[in-house]
C-alpha positions as CSV (number, residue, x, y, z in Angstrom):
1,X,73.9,115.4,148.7
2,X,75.9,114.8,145.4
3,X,75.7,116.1,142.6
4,X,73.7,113.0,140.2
5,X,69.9,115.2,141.7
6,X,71.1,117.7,140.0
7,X,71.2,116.6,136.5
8,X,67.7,115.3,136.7
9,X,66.0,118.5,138.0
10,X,64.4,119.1,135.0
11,X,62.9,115.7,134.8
12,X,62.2,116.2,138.4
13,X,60.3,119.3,138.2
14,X,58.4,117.8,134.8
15,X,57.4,115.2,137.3
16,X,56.2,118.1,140.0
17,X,54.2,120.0,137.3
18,X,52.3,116.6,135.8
19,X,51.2,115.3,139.3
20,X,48.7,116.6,141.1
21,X,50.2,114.9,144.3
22,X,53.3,117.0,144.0
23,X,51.5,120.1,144.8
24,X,51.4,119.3,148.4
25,X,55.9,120.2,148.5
26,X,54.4,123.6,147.8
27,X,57.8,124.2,145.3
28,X,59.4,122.2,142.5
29,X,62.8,120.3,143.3
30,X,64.7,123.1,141.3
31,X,63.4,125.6,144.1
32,X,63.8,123.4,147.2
33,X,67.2,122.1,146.4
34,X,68.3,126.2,145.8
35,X,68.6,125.6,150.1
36,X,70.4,122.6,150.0
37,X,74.4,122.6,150.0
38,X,75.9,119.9,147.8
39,X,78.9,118.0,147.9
40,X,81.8,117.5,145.2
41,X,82.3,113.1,146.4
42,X,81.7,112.0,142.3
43,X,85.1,112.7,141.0
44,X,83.5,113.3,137.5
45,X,83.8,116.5,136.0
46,X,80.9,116.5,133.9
47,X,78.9,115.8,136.8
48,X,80.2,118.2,138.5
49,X,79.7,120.8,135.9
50,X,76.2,120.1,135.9
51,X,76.1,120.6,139.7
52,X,78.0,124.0,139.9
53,X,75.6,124.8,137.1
54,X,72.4,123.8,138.5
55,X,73.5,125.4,142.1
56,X,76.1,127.7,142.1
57,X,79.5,127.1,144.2
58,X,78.3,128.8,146.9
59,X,76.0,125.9,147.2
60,X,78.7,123.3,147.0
61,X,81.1,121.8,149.6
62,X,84.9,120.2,149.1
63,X,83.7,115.9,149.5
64,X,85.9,113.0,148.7
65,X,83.8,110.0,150.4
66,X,87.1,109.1,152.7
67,X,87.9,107.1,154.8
68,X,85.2,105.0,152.6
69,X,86.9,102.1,150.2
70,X,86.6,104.6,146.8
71,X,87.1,107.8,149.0
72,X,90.5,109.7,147.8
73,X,90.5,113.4,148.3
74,X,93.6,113.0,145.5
75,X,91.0,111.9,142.8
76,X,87.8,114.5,143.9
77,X,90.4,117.6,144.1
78,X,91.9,116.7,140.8
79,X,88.3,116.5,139.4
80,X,87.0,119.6,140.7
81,X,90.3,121.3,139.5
82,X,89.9,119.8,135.9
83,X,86.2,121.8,136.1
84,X,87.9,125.2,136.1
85,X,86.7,127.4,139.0
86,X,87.3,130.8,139.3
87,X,89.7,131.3,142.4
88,X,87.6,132.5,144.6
89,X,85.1,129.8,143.6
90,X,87.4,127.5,144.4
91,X,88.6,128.7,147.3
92,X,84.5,128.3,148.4
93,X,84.1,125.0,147.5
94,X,87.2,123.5,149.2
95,X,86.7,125.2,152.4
96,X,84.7,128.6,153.0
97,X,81.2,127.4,152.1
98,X,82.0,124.4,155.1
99,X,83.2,126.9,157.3
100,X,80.4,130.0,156.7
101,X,77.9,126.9,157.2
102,X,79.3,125.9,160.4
103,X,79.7,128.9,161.9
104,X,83.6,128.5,162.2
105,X,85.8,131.6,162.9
């Protein structure tokens, strides 16, 4: 999931509390997108930002859309570097949170 959900989650849960409808999720989109993980593909740091924000970096996972036409993992690393991540932030974005998440080592 990219990051774009995130910057509308206060829309999104406006939407939640004015519908009656909505009740039936049992949580607002802020809360149920707390379990999601989150991937880093828009090489916009702004957007990104917002996502790290909204989530935490624990929630979000090194993506660069390759091997699709506008995938370059050149152009998402450079925009999650321009963000500013702690280290160790960064060191859980580009590759622990994938591993933890998969069980790997």
């Amino acid at each position: 999931m990219g990051p774009f959900r995130t910057c509308l989650l206060g829309r999104l849960d406006r939407g939640y509390a004015a519908y009656a409808e909505c009740a039936a999720c049992g949580q607002p989109p802020s809360q149920v997108l707390q379990a999601a993980y989150f991937d880093t593909v828009n090489p916009y740091p702004p957007a990104l930002r917002c996502l790290l924000e909204a989530v935490g970096p624990q929630r979000v996972v090194f993506g660069s859309d390759y091997p699709h036409v506008t995938g370059a993992e050149d152009r998402s690393l450079e925009a999650l570097q321009r963000v500013g991540l702690e280290p160790e932030a960064m060191e859980a974005v580009l590759w622990r949170n994938a591993r933890d998440q998969l069980g790997l080592l």
